[in-house]
gemmi code that builds the backbone of each chain (N, CA, C; Angstrom):
import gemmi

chains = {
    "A": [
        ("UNK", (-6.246, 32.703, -2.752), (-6.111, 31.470, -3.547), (-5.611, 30.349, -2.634)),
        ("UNK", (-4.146, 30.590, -2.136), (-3.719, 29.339, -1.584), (-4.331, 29.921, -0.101)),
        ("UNK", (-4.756, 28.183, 0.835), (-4.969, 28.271, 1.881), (-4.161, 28.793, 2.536)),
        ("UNK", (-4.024, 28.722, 4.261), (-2.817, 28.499, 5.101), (-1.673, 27.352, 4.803)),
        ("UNK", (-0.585, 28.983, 5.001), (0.507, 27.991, 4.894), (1.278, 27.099, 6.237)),
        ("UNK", (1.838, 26.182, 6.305), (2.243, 26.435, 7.744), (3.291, 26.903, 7.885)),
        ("UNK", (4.051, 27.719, 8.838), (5.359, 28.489, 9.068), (6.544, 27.959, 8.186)),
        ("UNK", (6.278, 26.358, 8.653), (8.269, 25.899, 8.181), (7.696, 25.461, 6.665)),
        ("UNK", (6.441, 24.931, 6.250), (6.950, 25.608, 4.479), (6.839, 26.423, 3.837)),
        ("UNK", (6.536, 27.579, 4.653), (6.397, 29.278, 4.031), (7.814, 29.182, 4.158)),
        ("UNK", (8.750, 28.869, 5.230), (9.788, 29.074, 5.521), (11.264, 28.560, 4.243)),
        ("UNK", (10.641, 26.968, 4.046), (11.256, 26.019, 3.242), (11.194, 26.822, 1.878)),
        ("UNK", (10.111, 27.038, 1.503), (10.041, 27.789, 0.356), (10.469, 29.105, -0.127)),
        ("UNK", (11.032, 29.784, 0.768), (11.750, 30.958, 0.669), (13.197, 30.561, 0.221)),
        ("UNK", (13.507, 29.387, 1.187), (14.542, 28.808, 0.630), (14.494, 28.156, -1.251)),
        ("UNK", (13.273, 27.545, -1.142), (13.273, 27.389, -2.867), (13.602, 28.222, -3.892)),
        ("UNK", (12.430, 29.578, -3.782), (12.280, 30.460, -4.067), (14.231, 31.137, -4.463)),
        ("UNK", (15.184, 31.259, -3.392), (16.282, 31.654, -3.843), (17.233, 30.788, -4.003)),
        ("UNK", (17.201, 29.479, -4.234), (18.032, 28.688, -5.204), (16.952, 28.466, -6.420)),
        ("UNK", (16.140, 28.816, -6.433), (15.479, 29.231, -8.127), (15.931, 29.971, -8.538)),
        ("UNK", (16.180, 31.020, -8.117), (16.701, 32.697, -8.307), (17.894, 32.233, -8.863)),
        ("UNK", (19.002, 32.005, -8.212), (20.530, 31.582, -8.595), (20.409, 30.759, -9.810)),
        ("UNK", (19.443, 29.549, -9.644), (19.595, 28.692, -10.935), (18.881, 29.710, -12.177)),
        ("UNK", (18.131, 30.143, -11.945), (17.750, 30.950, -13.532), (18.880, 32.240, -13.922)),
        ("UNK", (19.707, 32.341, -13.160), (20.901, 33.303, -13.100), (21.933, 32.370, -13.923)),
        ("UNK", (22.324, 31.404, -13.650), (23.392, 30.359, -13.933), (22.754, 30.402, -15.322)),
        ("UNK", (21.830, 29.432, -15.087), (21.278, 29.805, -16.825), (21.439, 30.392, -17.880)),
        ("UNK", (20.957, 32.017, -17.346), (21.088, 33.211, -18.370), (22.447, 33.087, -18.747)),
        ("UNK", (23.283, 32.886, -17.635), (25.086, 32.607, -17.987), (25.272, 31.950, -19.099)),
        ("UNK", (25.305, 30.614, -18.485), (24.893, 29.270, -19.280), (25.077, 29.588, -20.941)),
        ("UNK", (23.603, 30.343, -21.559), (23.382, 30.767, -22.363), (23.965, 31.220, -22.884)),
        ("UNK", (24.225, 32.565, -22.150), (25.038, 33.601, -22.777), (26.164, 33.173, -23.598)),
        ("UNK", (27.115, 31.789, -22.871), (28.271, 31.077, -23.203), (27.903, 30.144, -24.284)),
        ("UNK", (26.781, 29.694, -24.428), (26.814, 28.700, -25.585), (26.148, 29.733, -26.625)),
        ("UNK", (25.191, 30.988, -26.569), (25.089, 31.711, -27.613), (26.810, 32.091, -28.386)),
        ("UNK", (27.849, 32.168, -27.695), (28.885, 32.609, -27.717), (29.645, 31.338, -28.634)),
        ("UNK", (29.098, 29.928, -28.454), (29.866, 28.868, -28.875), (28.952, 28.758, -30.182)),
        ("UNK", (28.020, 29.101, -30.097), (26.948, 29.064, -31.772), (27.529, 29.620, -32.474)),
        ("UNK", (28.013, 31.021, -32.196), (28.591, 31.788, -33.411), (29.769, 31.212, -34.168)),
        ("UNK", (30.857, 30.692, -32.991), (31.641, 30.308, -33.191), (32.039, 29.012, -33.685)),
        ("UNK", (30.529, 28.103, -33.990), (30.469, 26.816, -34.099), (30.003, 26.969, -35.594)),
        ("UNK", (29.096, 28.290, -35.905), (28.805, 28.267, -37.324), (29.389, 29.283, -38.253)),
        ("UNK", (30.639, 29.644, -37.416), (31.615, 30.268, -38.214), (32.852, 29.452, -38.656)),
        ("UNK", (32.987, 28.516, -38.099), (33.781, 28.062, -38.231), (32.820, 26.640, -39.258)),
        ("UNK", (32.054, 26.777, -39.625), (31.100, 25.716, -39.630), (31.135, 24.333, -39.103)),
        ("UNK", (30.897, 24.044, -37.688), (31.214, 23.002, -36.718), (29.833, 22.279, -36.965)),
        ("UNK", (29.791, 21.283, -36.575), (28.391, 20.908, -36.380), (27.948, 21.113, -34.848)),
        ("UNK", (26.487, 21.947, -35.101), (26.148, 22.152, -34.134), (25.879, 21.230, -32.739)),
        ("UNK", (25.507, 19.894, -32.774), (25.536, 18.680, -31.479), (27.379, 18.130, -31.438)),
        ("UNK", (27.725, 17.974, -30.753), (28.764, 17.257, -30.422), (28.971, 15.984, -29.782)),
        ("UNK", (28.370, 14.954, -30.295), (28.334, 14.070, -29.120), (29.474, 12.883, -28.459)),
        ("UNK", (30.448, 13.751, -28.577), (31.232, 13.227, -27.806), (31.887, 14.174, -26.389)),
        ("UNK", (31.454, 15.570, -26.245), (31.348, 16.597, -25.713), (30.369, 15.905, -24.765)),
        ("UNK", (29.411, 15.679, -25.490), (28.349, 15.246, -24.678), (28.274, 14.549, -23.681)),
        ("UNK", (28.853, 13.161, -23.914), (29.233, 12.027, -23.351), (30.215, 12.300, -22.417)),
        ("UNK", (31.179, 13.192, -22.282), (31.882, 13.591, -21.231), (31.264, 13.965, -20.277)),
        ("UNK", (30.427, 15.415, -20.691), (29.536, 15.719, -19.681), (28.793, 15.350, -18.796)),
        ("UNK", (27.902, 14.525, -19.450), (26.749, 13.592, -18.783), (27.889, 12.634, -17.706)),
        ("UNK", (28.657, 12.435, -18.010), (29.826, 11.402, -16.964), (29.705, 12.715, -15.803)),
        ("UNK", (30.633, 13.582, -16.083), (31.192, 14.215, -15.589), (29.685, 14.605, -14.326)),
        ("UNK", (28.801, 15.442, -14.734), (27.830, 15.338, -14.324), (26.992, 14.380, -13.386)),
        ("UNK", (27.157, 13.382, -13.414), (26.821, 12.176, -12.883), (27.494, 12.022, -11.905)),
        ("UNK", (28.546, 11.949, -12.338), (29.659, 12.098, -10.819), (29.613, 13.267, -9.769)),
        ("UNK", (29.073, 14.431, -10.584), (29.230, 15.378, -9.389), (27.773, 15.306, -8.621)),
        ("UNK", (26.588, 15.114, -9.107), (25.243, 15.165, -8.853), (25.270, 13.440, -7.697)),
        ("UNK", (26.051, 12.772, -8.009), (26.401, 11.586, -7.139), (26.917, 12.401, -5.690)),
        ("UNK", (27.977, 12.715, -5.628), (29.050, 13.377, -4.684), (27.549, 14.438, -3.679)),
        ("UNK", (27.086, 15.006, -4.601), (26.524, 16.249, -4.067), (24.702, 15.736, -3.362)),
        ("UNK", (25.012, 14.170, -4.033), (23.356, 13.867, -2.968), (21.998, 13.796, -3.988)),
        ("UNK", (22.193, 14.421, -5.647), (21.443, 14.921, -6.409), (21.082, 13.301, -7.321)),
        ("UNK", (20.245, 12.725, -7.732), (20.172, 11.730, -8.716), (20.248, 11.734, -9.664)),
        ("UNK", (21.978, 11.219, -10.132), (22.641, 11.224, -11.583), (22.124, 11.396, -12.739)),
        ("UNK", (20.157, 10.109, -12.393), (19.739, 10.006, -13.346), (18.561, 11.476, -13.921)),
        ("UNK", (18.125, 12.222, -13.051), (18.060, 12.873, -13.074), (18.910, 14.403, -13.426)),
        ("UNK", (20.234, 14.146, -13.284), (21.170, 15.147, -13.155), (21.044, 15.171, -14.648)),
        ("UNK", (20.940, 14.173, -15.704), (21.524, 13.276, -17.024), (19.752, 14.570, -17.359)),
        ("UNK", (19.109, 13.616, -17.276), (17.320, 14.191, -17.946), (18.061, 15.903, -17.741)),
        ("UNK", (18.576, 16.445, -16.812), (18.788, 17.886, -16.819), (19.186, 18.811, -17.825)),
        ("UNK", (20.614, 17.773, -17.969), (21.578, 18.166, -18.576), (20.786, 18.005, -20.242)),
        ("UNK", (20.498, 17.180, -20.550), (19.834, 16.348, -21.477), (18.578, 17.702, -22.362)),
        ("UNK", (17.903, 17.870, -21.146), (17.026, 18.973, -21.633), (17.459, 20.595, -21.361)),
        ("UNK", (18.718, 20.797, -21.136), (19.097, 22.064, -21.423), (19.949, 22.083, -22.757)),
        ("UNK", (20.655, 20.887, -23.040), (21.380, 20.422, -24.658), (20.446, 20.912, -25.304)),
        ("UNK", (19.249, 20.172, -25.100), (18.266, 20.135, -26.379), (18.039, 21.432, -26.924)),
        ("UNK", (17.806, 22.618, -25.819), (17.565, 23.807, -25.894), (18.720, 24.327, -26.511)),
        ("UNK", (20.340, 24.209, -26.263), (21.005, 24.997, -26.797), (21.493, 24.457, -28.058)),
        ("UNK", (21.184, 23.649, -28.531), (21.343, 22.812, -29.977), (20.507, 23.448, -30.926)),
        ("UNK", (19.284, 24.005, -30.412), (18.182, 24.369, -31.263), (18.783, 26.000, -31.259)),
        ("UNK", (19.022, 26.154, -30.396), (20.403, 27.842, -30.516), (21.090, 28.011, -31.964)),
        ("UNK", (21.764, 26.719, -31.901), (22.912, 26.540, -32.238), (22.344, 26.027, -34.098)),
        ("UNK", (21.326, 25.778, -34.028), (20.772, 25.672, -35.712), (20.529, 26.763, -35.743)),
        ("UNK", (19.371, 27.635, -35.067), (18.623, 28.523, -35.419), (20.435, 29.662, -35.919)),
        ("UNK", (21.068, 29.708, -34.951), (22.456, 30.629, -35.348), (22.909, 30.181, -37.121)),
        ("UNK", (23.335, 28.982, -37.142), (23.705, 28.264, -38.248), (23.166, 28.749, -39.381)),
        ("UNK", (21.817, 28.416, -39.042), (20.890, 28.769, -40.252), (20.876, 30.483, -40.699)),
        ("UNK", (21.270, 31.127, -39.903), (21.097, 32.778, -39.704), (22.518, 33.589, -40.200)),
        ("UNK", (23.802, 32.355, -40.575), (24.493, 32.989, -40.474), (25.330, 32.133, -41.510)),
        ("UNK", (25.428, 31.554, -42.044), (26.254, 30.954, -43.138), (26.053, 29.741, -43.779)),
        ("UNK", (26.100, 29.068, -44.415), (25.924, 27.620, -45.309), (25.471, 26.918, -43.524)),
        ("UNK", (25.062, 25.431, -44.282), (24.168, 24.483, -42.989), (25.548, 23.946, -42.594)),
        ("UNK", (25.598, 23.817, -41.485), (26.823, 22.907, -40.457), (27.141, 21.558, -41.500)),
        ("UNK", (28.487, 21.402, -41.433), (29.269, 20.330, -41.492), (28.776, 19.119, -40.715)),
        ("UNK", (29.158, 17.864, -41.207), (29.293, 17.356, -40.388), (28.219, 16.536, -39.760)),
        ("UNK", (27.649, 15.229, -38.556), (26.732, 14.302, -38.342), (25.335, 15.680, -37.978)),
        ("UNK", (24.575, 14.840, -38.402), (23.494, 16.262, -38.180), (23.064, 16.174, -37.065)),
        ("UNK", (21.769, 16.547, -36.305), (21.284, 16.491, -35.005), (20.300, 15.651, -34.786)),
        ("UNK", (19.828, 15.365, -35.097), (18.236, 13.918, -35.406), (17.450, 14.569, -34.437)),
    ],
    "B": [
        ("UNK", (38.587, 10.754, -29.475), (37.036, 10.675, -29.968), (36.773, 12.131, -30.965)),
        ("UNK", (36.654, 13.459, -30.055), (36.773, 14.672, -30.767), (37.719, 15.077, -31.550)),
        ("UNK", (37.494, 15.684, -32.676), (38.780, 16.400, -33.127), (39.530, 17.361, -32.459)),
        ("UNK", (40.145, 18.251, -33.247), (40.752, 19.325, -32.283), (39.891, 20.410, -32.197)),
        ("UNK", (39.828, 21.074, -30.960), (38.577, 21.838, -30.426), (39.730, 23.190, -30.352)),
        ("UNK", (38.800, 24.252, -30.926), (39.821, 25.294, -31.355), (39.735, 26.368, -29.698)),
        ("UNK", (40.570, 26.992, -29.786), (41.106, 27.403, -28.472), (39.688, 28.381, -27.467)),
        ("UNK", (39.033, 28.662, -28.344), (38.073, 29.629, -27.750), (36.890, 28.993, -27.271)),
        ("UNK", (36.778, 27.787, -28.149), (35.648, 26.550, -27.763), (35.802, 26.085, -26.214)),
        ("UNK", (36.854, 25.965, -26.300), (37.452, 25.266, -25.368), (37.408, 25.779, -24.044)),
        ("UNK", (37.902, 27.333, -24.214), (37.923, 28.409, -22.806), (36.348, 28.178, -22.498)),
        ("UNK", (34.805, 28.674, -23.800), (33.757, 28.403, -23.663), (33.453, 27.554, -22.428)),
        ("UNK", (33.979, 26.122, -22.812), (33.861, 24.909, -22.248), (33.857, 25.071, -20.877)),
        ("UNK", (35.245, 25.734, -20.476), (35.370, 25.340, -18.693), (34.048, 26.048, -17.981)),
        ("UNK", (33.372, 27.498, -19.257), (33.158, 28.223, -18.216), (31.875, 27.451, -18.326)),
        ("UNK", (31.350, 26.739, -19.070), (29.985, 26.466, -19.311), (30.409, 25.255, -18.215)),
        ("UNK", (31.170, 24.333, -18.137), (31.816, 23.169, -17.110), (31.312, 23.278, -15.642)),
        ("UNK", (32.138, 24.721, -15.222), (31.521, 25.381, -13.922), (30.342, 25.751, -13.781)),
        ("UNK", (29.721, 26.735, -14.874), (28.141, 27.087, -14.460), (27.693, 25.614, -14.276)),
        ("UNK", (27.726, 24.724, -14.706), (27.139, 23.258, -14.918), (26.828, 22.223, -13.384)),
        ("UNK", (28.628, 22.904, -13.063), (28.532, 22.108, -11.750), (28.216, 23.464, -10.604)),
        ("UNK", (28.045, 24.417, -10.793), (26.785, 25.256, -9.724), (25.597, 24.972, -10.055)),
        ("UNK", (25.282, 24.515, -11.141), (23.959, 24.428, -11.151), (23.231, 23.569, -10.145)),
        ("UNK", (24.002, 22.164, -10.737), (23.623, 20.896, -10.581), (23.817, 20.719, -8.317)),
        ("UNK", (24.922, 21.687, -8.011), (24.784, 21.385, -6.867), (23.394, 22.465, -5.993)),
        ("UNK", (23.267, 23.666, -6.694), (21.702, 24.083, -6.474), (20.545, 23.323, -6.618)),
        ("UNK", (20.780, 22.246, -7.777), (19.666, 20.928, -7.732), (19.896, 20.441, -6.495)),
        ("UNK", (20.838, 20.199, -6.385), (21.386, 19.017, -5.191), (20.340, 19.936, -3.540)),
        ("UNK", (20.320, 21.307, -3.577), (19.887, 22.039, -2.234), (18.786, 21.744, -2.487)),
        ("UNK", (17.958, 21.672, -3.369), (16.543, 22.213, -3.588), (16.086, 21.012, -3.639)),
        ("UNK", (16.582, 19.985, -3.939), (15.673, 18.787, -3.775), (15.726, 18.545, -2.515)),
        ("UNK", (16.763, 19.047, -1.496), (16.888, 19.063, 0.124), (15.518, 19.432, 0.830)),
        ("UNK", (15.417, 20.822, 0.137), (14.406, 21.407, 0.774), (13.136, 20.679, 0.224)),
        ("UNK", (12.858, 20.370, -1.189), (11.613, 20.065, -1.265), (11.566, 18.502, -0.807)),
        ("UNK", (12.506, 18.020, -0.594), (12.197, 16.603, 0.396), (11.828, 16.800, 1.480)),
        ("UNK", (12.298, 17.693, 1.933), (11.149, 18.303, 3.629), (10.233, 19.170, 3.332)),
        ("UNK", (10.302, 19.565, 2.541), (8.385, 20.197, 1.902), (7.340, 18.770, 1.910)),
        ("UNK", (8.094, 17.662, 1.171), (7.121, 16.668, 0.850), (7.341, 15.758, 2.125)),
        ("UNK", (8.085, 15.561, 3.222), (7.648, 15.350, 3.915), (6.580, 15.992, 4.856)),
        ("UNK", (6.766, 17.068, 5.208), (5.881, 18.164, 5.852), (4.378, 17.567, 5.293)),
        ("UNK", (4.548, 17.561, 3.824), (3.390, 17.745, 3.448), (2.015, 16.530, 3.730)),
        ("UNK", (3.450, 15.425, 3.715), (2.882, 13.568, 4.168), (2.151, 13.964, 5.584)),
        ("UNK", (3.106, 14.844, 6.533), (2.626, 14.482, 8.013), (1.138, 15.618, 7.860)),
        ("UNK", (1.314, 16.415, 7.344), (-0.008, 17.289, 7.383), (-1.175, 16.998, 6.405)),
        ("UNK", (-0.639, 16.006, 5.646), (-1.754, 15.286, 4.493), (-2.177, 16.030, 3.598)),
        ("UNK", (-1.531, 16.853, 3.435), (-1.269, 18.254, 2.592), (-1.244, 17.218, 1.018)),
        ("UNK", (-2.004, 18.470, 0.135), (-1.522, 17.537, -1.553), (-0.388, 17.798, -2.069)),
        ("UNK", (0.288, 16.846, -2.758), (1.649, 16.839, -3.412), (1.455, 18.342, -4.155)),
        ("UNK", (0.697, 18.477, -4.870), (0.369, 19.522, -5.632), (0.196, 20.222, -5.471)),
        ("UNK", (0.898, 21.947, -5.492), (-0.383, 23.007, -5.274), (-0.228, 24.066, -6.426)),
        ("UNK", (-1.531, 23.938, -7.258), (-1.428, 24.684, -8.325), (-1.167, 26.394, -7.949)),
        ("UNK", (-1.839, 26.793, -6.928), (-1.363, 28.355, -6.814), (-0.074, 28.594, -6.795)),
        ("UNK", (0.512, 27.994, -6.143), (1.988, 27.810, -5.592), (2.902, 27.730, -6.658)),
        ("UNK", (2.641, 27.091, -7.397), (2.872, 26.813, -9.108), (3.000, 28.075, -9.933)),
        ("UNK", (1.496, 28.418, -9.719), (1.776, 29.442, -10.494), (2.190, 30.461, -10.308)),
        ("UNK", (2.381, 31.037, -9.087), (3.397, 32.193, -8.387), (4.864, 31.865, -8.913)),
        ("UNK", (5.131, 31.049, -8.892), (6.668, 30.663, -9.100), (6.566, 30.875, -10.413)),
        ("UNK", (6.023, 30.535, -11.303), (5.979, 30.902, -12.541), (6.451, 31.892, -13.012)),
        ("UNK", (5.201, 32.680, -12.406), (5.120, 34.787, -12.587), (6.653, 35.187, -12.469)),
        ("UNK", (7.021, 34.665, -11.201), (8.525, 35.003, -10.591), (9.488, 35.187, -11.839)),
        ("UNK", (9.831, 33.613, -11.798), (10.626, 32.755, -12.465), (10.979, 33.184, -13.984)),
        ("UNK", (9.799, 33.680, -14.494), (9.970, 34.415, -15.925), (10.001, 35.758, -15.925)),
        ("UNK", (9.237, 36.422, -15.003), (10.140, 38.035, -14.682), (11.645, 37.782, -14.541)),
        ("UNK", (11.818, 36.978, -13.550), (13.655, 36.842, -13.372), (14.200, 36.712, -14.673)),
        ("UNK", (13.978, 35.660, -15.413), (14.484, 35.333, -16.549), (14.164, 36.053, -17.158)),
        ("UNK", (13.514, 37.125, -17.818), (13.649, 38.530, -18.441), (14.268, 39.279, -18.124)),
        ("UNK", (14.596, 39.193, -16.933), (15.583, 40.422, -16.796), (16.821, 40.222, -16.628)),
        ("UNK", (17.407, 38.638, -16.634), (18.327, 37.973, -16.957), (19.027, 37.850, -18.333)),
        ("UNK", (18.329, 37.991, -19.491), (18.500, 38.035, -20.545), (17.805, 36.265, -20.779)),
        ("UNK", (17.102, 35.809, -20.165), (16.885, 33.954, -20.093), (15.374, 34.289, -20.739)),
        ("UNK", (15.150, 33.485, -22.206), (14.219, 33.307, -22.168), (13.048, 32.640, -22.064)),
        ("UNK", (11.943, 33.459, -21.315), (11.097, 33.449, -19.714), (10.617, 32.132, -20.322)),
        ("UNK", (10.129, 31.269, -21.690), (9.289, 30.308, -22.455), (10.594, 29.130, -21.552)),
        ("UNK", (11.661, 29.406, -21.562), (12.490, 28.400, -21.421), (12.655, 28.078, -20.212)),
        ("UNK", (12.657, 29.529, -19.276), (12.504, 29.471, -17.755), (11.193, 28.239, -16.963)),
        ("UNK", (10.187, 28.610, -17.736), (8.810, 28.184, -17.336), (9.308, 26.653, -17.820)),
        ("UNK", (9.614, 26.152, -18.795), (9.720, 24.956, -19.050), (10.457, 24.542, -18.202)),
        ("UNK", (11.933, 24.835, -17.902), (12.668, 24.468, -16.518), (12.400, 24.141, -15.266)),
        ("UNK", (10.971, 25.037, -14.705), (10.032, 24.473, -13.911), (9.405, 23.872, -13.311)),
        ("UNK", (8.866, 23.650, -14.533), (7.976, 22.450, -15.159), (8.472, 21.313, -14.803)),
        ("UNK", (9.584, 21.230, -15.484), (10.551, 20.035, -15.390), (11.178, 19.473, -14.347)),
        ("UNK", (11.601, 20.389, -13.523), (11.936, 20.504, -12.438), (10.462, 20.079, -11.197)),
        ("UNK", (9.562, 20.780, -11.165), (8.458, 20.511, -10.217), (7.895, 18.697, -10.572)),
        ("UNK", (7.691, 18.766, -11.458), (7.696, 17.259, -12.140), (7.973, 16.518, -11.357)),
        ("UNK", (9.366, 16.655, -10.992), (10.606, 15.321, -10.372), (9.990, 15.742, -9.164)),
        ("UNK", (9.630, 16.823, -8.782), (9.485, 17.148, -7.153), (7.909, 16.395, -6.660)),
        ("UNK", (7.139, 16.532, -7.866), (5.818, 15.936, -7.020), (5.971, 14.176, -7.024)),
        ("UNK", (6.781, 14.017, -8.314), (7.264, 12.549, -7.978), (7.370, 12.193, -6.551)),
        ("UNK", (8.548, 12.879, -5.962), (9.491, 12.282, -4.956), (8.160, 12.472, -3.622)),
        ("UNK", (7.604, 13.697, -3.572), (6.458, 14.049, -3.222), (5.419, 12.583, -2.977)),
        ("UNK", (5.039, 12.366, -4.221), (3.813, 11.325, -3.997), (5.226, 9.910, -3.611)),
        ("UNK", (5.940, 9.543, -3.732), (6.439, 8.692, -3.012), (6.915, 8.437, -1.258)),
        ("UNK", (6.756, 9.849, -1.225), (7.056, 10.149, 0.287), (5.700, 9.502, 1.064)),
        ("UNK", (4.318, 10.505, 0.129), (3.089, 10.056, 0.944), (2.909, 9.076, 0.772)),
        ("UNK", (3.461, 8.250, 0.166), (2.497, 6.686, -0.295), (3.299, 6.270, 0.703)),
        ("UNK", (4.786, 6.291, 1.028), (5.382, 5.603, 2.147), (5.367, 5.884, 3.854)),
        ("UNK", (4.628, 7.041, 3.976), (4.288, 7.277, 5.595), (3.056, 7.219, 5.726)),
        ("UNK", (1.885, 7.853, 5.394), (0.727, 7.494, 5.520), (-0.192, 7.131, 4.478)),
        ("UNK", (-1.491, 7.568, 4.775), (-2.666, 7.931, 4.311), (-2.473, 8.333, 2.451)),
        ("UNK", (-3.173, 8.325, 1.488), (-3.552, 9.143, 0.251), (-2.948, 10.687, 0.773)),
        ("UNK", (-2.716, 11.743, -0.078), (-2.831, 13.151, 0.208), (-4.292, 13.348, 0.032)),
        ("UNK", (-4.655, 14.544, 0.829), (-6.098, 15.185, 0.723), (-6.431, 16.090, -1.065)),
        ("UNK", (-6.702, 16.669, -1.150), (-6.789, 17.782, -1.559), (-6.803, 17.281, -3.528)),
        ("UNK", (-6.748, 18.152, -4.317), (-6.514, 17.888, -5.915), (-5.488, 16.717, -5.887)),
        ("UNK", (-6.219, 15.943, -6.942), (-4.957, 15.109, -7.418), (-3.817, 15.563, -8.044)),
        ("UNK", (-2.856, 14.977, -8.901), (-1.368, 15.726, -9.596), (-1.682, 15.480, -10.890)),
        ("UNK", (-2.941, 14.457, -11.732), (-2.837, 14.420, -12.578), (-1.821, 13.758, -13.570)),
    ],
}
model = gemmi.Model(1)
for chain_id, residues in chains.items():
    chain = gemmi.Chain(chain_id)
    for i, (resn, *xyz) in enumerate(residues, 1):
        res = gemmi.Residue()
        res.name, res.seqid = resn, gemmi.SeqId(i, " ")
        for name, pos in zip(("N", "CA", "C"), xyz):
            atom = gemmi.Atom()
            atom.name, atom.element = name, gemmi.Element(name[0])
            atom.pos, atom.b_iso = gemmi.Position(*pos), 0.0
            res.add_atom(atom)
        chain.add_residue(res)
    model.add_chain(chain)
structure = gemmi.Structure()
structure.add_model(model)
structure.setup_entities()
């Protein structure tokens, strides 16, 4: 399929290849911890988005993706589209497990 | 701004805090490397794009995330998302040292 590669991006890409590895590891973590905050968000019946949680983050985030060379604004779209994913966790839990969340809804 | 965030939310928090900022500084490597992929690719006139390449990482990427407990639909979207920003930075590299890239467009 693929042509020739040349050495240093067969090379470069090995390097990709295992900070992919680590980041889909972090992830599964990731997950694991906010599956952990769903339960606990619709047991307690919390509302599932927080957006003032949020707004920390994305700062917080910004600043470190600054420091580290990474583009904030990009760091933000990251962060942004892994929320989205664990929000939809965090209904699908809700919905699975007691009356609908309290509280501003998710739009 | 928040109310009071009950004690277990909270522990949640740091750990999701930290995975957050490993993540984001693994962004920070990988856009390293694929900025010298996409340069490489300018001086060899190589296309921003390479769908095989793509899709190997794919295959990977969602085996990993299965056996991570990550699911692989979410992995692949991460990707996605991720390669996105990369052929960006990619076609800005080639437009600023030489020539068009050869090969498939990015679409």
């Amino acid at each position: 399929m693929s042509t020739e590669v040349p050495a240093e991006l067969a090379d470069l890409r090995r390097s990709i290849d295992n900070i992919d590895a680590a980041i889909i590891h972090m992830l599964a973590e990731r997950f694991r911890c906010t599956q952990q905050v769903g339960v606990l968000k619709a047991r307690q019946n919390l509302a599932p988005a927080d957006p003032a949680r949020e707004e920390s983050q994305i700062a917080r985030l910004r600043a470190l993706a600054h420091e580290a060379g990474l583009d904030p604004v990009f760091a933000e779209k990251f962060l942004g589209f892994v929320i989205a994913e664990v929000i939809h966790h965090h209904e699908r839990i809700a919905s699975a497990t007691t009356s609908p969340p309290a509280g501003p809804g998710v739009g």
